[in-house]
C-alpha positions in Angstrom: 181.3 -60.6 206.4 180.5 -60.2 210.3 183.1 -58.3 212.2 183.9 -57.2 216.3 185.6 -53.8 217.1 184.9 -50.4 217.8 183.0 -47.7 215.6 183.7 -44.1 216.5 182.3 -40.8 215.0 184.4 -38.3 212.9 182.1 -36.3 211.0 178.8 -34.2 210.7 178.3 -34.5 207.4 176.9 -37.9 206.3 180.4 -39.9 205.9 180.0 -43.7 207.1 183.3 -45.3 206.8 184.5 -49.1 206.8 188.3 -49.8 206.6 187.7 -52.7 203.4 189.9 -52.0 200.1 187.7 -50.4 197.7 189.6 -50.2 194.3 190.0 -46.4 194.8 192.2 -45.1 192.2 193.8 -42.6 194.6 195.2 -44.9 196.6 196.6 -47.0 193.7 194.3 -50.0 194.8 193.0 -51.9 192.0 191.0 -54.5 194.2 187.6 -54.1 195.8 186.5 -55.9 198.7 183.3 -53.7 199.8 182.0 -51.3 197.4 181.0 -47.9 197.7 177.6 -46.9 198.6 176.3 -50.5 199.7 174.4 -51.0 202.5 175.8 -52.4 205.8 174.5 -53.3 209.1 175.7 -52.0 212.3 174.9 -53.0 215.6 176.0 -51.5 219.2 176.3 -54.6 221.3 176.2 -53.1 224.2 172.8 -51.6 223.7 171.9 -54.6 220.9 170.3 -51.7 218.7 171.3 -51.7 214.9 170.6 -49.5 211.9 171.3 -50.2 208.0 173.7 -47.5 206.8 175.6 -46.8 203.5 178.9 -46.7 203.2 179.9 -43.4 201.3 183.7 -43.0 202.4 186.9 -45.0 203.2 189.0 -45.4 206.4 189.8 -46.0 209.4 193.6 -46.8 208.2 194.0 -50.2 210.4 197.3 -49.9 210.6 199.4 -52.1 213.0 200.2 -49.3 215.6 197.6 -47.1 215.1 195.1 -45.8 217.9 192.0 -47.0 214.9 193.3 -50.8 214.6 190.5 -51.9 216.0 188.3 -49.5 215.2 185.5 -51.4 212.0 183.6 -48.1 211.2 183.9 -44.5 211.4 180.6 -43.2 211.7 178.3 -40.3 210.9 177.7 -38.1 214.3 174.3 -38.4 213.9 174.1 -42.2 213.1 176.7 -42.9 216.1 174.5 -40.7 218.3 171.0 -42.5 216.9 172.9 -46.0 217.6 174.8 -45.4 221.2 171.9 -42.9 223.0 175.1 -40.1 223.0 178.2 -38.9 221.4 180.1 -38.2 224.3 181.8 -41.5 224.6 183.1 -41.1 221.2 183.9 -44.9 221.0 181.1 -48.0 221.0 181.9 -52.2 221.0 179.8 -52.4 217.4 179.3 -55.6 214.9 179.1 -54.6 211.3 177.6 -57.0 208.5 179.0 -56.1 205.1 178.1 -57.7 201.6 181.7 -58.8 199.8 182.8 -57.9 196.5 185.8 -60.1 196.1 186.7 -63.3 198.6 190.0 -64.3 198.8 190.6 -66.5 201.8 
């Protein structure tokens, strides 16, 4: 799946998030659109530099409303920084390419 929005950064310790349903029991979700700990593909558009990351947590909560509804992947400091040239800006235009689990159209 190819998707437009904005990643941000949250974290210094390893966490890449995307927002996609992951059957996590915690949440009561019983269906799994992206796994956890695949590989995705993120790109800054702006700088048209990508790097293959695994996802290892879940959010941003893309609620209507929400300052993160169009935010596609809460990175890793380090990865953002690596990716955008600085952390300071705190927001990037990204594209992420993720495997699917389920589609459901």
């Amino acid at each position: 799946m190819l998707s437009y929005g904005n990643a941000t950064w949250y974290n210094t310790s390893g966490k890449n998030a995307l927002p996609y349903r992951n059957g996590s029991s915690t949440t009561g979700q019983t269906t799994v659109d992206v796994k956890m700990n695949i590989n995705f593909t993120i790109r800054d558009v702006d700088k048209d530099k990508a790097s293959t990351i695994k996802r290892n947590d879940f959010g941003p909560n893309q609620c209507p409303g929400s300052r993160y509804v169009k935010v596609i992947a809460d990175l890793d400091k380090t990865v953002f920084k690596d990716l955008h040239g600085n952390t300071s800006d705190g927001v990037f235009y990204s594209r992420t390419l993720v495997p699917l689990e389920n589609w459901n159209p």
